[in-house]
PLY file of the C-alpha trace (Angstrom):
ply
format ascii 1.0
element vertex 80
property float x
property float y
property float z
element edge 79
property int vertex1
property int vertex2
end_header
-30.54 -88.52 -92.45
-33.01 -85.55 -92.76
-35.96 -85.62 -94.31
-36.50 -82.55 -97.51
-37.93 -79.14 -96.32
-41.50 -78.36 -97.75
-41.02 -75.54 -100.51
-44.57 -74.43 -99.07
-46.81 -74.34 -96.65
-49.60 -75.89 -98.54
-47.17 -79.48 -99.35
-46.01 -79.31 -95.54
-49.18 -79.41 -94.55
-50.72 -82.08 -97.61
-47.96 -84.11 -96.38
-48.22 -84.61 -92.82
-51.62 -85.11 -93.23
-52.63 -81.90 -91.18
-55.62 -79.53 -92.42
-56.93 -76.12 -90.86
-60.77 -77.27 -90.66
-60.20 -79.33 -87.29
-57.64 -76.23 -86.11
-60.72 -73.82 -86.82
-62.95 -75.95 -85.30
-60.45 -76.47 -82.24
-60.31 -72.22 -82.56
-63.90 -72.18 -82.08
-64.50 -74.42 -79.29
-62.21 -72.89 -77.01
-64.04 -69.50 -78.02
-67.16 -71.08 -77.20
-65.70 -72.28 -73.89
-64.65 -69.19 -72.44
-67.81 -67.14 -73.94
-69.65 -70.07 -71.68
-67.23 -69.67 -68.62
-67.88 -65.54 -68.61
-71.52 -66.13 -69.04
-71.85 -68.08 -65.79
-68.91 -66.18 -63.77
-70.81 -62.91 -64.76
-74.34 -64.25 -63.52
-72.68 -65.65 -60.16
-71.29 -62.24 -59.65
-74.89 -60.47 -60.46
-76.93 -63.35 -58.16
-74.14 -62.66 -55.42
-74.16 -59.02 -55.32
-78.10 -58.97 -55.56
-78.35 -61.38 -52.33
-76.36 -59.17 -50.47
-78.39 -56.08 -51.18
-81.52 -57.91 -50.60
-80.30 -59.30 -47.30
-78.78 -55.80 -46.08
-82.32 -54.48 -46.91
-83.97 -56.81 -45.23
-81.50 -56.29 -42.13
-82.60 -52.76 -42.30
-86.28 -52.95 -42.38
-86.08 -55.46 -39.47
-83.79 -53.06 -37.41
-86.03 -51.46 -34.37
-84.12 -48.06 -36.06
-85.47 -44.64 -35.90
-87.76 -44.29 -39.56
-87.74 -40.40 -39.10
-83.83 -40.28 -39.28
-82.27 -37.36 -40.22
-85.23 -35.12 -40.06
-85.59 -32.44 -37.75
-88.27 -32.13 -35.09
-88.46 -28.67 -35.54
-90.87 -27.00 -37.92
-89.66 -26.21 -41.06
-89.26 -22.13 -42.99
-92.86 -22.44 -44.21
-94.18 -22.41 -40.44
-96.35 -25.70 -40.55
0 1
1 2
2 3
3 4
4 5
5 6
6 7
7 8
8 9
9 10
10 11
11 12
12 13
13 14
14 15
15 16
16 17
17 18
18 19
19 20
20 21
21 22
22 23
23 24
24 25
25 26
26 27
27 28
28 29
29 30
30 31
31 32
32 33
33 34
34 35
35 36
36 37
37 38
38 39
39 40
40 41
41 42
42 43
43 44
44 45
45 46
46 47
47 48
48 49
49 50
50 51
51 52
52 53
53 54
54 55
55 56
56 57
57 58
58 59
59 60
60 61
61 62
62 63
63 64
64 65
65 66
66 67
67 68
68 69
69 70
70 71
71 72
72 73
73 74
74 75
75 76
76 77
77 78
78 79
């Protein structure tokens, strides 16, 4: 009909034949995994957002712009 309930967790386990080692193991691996996954997702991000500031630098030293923006043509309180 039904098979006996374990008293413990320890004769469960002895008698299905299960252990913790591969379970750790499994515990590390997927640690491993993700560790690996955020490693490379965080350097895409940091290569991305570096090209962009390069190339928006590059955009603006190429631009036929006016270098002397923002400063006044005027002389300034010292009289020079």
């Amino acid at each position: 009909m039904s098979e006996p309930i374990a008293s413990n967790v320890y004769e469960s386990t002895a008698c299905n034949g299960n252990s913790t080692l591969p379970r750790g193991r499994s515990a590390w691996l997927k640690m491993s995994v993700v560790a690996a996954v955020t490693v490379l997702t965080g350097g895409m991000a940091a290569a991305w957002y570096y090209r962009k500031a390069l190339s928006q630098l590059q955009q603006a030293q190429m631009g036929d712009g006016n270098s002397n923006f923002g400063i006044s043509e005027s002389s300034d309180s010292d009289g020079i």
